[in-house]
C-alpha positions as a printed Julia matrix, in Angstrom:
171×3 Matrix{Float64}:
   0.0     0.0     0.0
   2.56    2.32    0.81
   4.7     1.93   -2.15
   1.54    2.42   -4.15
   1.0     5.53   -2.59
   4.43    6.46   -3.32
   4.31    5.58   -6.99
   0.78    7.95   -7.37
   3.12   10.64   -5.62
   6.3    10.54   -8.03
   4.1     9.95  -10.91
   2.38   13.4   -10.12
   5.81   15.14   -9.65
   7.3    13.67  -13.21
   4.6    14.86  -15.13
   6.02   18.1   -14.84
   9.33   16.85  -16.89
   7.68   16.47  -20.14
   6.01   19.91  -19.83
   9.06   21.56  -18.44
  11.85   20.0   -20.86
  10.26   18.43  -23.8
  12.85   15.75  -24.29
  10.63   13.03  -23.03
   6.9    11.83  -23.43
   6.93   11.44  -19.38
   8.01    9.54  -16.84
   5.87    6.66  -15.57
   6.12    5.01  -12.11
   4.19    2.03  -11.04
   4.8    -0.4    -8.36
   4.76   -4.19   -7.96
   3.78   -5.82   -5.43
   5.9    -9.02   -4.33
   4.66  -11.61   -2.48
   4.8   -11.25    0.99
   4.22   -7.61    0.98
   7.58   -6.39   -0.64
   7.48   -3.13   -3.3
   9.13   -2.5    -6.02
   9.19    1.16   -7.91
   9.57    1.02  -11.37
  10.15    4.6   -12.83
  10.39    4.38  -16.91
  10.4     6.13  -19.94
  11.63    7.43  -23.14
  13.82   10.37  -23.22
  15.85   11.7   -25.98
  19.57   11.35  -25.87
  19.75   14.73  -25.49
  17.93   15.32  -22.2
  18.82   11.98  -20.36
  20.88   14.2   -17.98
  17.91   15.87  -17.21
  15.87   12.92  -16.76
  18.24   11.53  -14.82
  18.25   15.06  -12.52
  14.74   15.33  -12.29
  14.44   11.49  -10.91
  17.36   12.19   -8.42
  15.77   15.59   -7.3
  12.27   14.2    -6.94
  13.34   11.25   -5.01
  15.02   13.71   -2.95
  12.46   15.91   -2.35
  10.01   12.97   -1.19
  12.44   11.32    0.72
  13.06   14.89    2.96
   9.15   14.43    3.77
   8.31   17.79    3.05
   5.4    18.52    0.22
   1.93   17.58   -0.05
   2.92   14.86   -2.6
   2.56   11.87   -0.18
  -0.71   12.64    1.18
  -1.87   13.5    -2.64
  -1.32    9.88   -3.09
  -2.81    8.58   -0.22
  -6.16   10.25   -1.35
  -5.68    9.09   -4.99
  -5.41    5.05   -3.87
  -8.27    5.85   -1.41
 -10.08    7.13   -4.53
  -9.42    4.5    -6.8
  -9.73    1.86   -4.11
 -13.63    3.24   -3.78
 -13.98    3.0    -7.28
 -12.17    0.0    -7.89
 -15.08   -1.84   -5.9
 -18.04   -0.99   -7.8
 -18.92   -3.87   -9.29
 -18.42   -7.59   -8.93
 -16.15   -8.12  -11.57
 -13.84   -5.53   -9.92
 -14.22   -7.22   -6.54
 -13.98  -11.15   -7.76
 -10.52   -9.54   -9.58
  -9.33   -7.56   -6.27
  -9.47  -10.7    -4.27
  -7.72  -12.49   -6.67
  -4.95  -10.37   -6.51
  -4.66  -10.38   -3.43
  -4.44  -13.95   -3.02
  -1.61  -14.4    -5.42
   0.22  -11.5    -3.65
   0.0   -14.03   -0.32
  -2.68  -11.47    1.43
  -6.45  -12.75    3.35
  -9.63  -11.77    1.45
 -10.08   -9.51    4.71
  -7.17   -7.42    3.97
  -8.95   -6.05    1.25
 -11.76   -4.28    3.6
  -8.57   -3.24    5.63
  -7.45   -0.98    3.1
  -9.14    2.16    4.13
  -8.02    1.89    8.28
  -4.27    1.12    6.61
  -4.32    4.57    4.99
  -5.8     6.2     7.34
  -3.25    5.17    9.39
  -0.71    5.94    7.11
   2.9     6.74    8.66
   5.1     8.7     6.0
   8.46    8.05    8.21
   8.87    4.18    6.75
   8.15    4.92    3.58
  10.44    7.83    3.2
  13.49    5.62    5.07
  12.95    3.06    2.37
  12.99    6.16   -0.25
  16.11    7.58    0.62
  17.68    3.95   -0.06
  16.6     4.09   -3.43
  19.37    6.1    -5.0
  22.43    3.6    -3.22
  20.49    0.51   -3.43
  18.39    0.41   -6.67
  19.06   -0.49  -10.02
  19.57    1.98  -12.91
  19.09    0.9   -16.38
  19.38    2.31  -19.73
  19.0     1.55  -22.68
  20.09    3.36  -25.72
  23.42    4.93  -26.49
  25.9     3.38  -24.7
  28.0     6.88  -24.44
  25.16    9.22  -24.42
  24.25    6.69  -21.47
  27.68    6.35  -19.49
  28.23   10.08  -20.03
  24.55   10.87  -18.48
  25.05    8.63  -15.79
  28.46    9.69  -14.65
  27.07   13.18  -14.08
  23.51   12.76  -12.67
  23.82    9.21  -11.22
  26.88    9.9    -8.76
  25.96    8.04   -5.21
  27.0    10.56   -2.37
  28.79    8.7     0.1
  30.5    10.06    3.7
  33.68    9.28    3.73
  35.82    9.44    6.8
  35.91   12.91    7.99
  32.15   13.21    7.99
  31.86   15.25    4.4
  30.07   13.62    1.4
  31.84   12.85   -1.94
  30.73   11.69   -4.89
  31.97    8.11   -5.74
């Protein structure tokens, strides 16, 4: 749920790239669900060679800003799963298929009916400490150019690290 929520927040944020740069039809996020409860955020999308750095900005940045908690982004995304949970119930179809899911994801049929106390409850502190992983511990890929790419990457993608006297340094 959380990572959902998340997702619905960046996605809201990046849609701002494409009007802002034009080098890119947008940047998507969606989430998966492992099972066991485990979330994975996918952020994807086509951007021309030339604005790849960017891109690449604009997802470090945004990740950033989420991951400092501060913005309205978070709870925009709360609201927007609430929304679509509502009207992701409306008919049986919907409901035989939400149970389904959430079966093969390893969850009760009653967690579905728990959804709305779990984001009303919704703690932002967890969420952001797995956030502000994401840059160290997630996986970048690219395809395209492969020097466009390395070039792109080596400026935008540099993982800030302490080193021993306290100070951060790119690696």
């Amino acid at each position: 749920m959380r990572a959902e929520v998340l997702s619905v927040a960046l996605g809201y944020r990046y849609e701002t790239l494409r009007e802002n740069t034009g080098t890119t039809y947008g940047l998507k996020t969606w989430v998966e669900t492992l099972r066991g409860g485990t979330g994975v955020l996918y952020i994807g999308g086509s951007v021309e060679n030339g604005g790849l750095i960017t891109a690449l900005r604009s997802i470090r940045e945004e990740l950033a800003h989420l991951g400092s908690g501060k913005g309205r982004e978070l709870d925009y995304g709360r609201w927007m799963v609430a929304s679509r949970y509502n009207l992701g119930l409306a008919t049986t179809e919907e409901l035989v298929a939400r149970v389904l899911h959430a079966a093969r994801q390893g969850f009760s049929v009653g967690s579905i009916d728990a959804v709305p106390d779990v984001l009303a409850s919704f703690q932002a502190a967890p969420l952001i400490a797995a956030l502000n992983q994401c840059p160290e511990k997630g996986v970048l890929s690219i395809v395209g150019d492969r020097i466009v790419a390395a070039r792109a990457v080596a400026q935008e993608w540099r993982i800030q690290k302490p080193n021993n006297r306290g100070s951060v340094s790119p690696t």
